[in-house]
N, C-alpha and C positions, 0 to 999 in steps of 0.2 A: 552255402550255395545261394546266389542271389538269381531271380531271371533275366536278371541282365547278362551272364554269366553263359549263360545258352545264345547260343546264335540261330536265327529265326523263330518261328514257331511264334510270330507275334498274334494269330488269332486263339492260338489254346492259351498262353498266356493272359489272354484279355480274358478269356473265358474264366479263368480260375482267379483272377486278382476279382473279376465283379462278385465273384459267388461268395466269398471272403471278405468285402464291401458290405455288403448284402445279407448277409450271413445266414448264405442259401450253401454253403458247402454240407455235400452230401456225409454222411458220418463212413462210407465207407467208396473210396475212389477207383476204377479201375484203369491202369493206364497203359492202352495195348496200341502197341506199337513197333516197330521191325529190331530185329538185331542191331547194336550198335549207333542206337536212335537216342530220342531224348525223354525217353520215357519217366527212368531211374533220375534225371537231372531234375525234370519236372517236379517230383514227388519230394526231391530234398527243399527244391527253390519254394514249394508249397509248405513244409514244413516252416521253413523259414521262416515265411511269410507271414504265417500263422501266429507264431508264437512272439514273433517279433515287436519290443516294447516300444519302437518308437516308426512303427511302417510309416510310410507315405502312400499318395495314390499309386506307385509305380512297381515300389519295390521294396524290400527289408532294408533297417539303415547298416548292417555289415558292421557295426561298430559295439551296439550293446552286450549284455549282458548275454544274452539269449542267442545270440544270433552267432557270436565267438563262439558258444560251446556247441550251435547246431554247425557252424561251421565243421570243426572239430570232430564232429561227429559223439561228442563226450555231455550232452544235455541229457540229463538223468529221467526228462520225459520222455524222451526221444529213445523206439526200442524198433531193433529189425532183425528181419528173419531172413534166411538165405540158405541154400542148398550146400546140404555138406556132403563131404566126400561117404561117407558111408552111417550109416544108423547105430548113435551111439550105445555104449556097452551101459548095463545098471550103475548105477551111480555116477556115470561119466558123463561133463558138462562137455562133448565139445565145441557147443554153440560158443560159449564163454570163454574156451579156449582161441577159438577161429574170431574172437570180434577185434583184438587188436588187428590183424591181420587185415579182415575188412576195413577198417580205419582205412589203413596203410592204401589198400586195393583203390579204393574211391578216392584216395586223397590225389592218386596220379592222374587219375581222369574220371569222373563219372559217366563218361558213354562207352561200358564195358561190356562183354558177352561172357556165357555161361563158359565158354572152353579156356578164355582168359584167366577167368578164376580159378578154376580144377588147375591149371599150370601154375597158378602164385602162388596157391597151397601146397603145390607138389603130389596130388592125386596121382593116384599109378590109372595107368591105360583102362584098367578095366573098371574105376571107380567114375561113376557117372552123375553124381550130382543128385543129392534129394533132398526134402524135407517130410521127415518122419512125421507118426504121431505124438514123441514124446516134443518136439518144437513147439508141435500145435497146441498141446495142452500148456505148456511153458507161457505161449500168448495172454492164454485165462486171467493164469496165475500173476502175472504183469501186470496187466490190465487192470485188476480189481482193486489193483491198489489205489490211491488217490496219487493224484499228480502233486509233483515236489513242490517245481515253481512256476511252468508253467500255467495256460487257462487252458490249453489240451495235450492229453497224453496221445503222441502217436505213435503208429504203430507201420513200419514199412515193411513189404512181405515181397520181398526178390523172387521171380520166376514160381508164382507160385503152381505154377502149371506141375513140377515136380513134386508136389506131396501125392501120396499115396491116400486113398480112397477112405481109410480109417482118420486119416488127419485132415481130409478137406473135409469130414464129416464133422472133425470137432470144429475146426475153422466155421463152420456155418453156424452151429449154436449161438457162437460169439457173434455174430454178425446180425443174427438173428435178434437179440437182446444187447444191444452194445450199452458197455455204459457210457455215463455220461462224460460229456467232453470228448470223447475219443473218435481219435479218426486212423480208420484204415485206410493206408494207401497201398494197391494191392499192383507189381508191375510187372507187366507178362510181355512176352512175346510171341505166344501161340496159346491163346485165348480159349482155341479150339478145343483142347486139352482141358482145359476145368469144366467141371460138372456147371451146368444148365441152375440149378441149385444159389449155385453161388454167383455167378454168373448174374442171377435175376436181383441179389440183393445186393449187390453193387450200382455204382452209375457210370458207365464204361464212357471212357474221354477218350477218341481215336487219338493217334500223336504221330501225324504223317512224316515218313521220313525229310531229312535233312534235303533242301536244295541245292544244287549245285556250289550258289551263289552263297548259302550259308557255308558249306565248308568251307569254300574260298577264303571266305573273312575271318571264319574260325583259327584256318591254318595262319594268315597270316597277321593276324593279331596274338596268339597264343603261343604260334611256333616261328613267329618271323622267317615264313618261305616267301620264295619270291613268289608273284603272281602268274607266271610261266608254271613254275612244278608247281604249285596251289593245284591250277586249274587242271592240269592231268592227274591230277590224284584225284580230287575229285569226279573225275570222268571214271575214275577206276573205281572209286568206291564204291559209287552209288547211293551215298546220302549214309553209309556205315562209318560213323567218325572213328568206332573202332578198327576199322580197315584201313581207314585213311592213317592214323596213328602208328600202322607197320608199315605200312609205303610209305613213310619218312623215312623209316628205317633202313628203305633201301635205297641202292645205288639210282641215282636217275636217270632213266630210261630202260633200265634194266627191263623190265616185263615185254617192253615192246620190241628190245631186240633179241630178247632169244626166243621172242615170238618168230617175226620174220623171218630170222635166220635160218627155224626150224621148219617154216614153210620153203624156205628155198631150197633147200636139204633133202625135204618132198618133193618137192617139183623136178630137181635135177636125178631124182631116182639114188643118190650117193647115200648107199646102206652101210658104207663102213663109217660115215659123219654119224648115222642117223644110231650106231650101236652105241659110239659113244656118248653121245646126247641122252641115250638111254643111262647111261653111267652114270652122267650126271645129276640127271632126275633122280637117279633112284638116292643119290647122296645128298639130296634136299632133306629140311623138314616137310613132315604131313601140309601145314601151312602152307609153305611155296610155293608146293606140289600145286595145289587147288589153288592158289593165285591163279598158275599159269594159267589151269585149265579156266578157272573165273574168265579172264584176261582174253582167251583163247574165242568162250562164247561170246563175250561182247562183241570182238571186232567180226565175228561171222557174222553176228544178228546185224549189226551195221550191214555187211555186206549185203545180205539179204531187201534189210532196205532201199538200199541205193541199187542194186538193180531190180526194182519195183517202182522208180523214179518219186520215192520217198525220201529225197537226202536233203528235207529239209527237220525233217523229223531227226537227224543225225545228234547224238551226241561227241562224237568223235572229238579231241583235238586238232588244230591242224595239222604238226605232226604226222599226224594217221593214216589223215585224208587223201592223201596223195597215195600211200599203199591200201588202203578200202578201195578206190576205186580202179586202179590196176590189178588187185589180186582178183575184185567183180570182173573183169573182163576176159581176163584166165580161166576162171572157174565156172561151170551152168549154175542154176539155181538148182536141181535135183541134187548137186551133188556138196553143193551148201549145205541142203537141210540133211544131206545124209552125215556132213563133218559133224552138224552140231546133233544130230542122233550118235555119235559114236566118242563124241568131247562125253556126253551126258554121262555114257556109258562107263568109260571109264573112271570120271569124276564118283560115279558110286563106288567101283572096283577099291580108288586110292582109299574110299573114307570106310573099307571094310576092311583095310588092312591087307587084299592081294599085293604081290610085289610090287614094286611101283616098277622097275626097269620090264618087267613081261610088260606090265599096262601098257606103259610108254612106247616102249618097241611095238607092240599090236597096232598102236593108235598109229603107230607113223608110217607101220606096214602100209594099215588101212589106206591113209591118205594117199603113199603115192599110188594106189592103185585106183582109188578117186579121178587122180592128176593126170594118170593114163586114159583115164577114160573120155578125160574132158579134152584130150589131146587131140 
């Protein structure tokens, strides 16, 4: 992974190529930054960087010795920790069992999420992702050793926010005493979550999400989309490359029309359209499900702006625009902020496992009773 690799993020970038110049890099990094961001890319393109025999001012040369097997993910300094499906059994490696597989995971895209992974694993429903105490002691145990070939041994720690309280505790000794050459690159997405502890002996590098204008170039440099669907996926994503990376996958336009659709379905009061709409909901995946409803808040909060005569602030497409501002003129604003009170509402319901077609049906009751009101 080189930083050339990532699209934007050219001040954090500058930030960790000087430090590594300079050789003011901290021995243990924190890199908190949103879902589906460039946290995880950061921390490999730093490894890189790092170890790389023949860097320049800019970037690793992608060619040596070092840089092929950080590539690879297969550099015998090079060790990472990551959330497994469940806490293994005595004498069971599943760390060492689950690292080809990580290979594999990161080799498709490095801007991936915690529910990404539990589904390439094949986690069942009720396995949620952790890192035990016996991982953490694992790190020690690594660590002590001397590096093969590289000048530092690192260490990359995924989502560390999921170890439990006996393993952030070991996790802190080590960090506390690191030895020499090594560096922790530790990449959260809710920061919140780790003890204050750890937290203080780290040097936490914010990693703002992706701009617009970054996924755009992203998408069409990597996935040769046209600059039309670029640009509406990234209005959808929201700077998530890994949300952006399933709306490739879908039909285009898709969100937006059975958006509409399912507003007009409300508006006209047609409850036998709106049962089966529920049908079809409920025959989504979990995913889709919350697109829509994702999809659904966007264009409300839109609407909200625009009649607040804030529609300069709009991320919309244009596309959109044209229904944003006819659906504002339909609807009051009490009864906007009640749609996206009751989107919220049910967006919990889906991600607890209530039925999805009751959700659905409630929600679209709701609405045309909203639509009646505003009538």
């Amino acid at each position: 992974m080189k930083f050339q690799d990532l699209p934007g993020l050219q001040e954090t970038k500058t930030t960790l190529r000087r430090a590594v110049k300079q050789s003011h890099v901290a021995h243990a990094l924190l890199f908190d930054g949103p879902p589906g961001g460039g946290g995880l890319a950061l921390a490999l393109a730093l490894a890189t960087y790092v170890n790389c025999e023949n860097r320049n001012e800019e970037d690793s040369c992608g060619v040596c010795a070092s840089c092929v097997k950080m590539n690879k993910l297969v550099h015998p300094d090079l060790h990472s920790i990551f959330p497994l499906p469940r806490s293994p059994k005595d004498g069971e490696d599943l760390l060492g069992e689950l690292t080809p597989l990580w290979r594999a995971f990161l080799d498709e895209s490095p801007f991936r999420t915690l529910p990404e992974w539990l589904a390439f694993i094949k986690a069942t429903n009720n396995q949620q992702g952790i890192i035990p105490i016996k991982e953490a002691r694992a790190i020690i145990g690594k660590l002590s050793l001397k590096s093969f070939e590289a000048e530092y041994k690192i260490m990359i720690l995924w989502q560390p926010e999921l170890m439990n309280l006996q393993a952030a505790n070991a996790l802190l000794k080590i960090l506390e005493e690191p030895p020499a050459k090594t560096l922790f690159l530790l990449v959260t997405e809710q920061s919140d979550r780790l003890i204050t502890t750890i937290i203080s002996r780290t040097q936490r590098l914010v990693v703002p999400a992706f701009r617009d204008e970054d996924v755009v170039e992203y998408l069409q440099k990597h996935h040769q989309t046209d600059e039309s669907r670029a640009r509406r996926i990234a209005y959808l994503c929201d700077g998530n490359l890994s949300a952006a990376h399933q709306l490739l996958l879908e039909k285009e336009d898709e969100s937006h029309a059975w958006f509409s659709e399912w507003m007009r379905d409300c508006y006209k009061r047609d409850i036998i359209k709106l049962v089966k709409r529920a049908d079809a909901f409920d025959g989504m995946s979990k995913e889709k499900q919350k697109g829509i409803f994702d999809y659904a808040l966007r264009l409300f909060r839109d609407m909200l702006l625009w009649t607040q005569g804030a529609g300069e602030l709009l991320r919309v497409p244009e596309e959109e625009l044209t229904f944003v501002q006819n659906f504002s003129k339909a609807v009051p604003e009490a009864s906007l902020e009640q749609m996206i009170a009751e989107i919220n509402e049910a967006y919990y319901h889906v991600e607890r496992n209530v039925r999805a077609k009751m959700v659905f049906l409630d929600l679209s009751l709701t609405t045309v009773r909203l639509f009646q009101r505003s009538a």
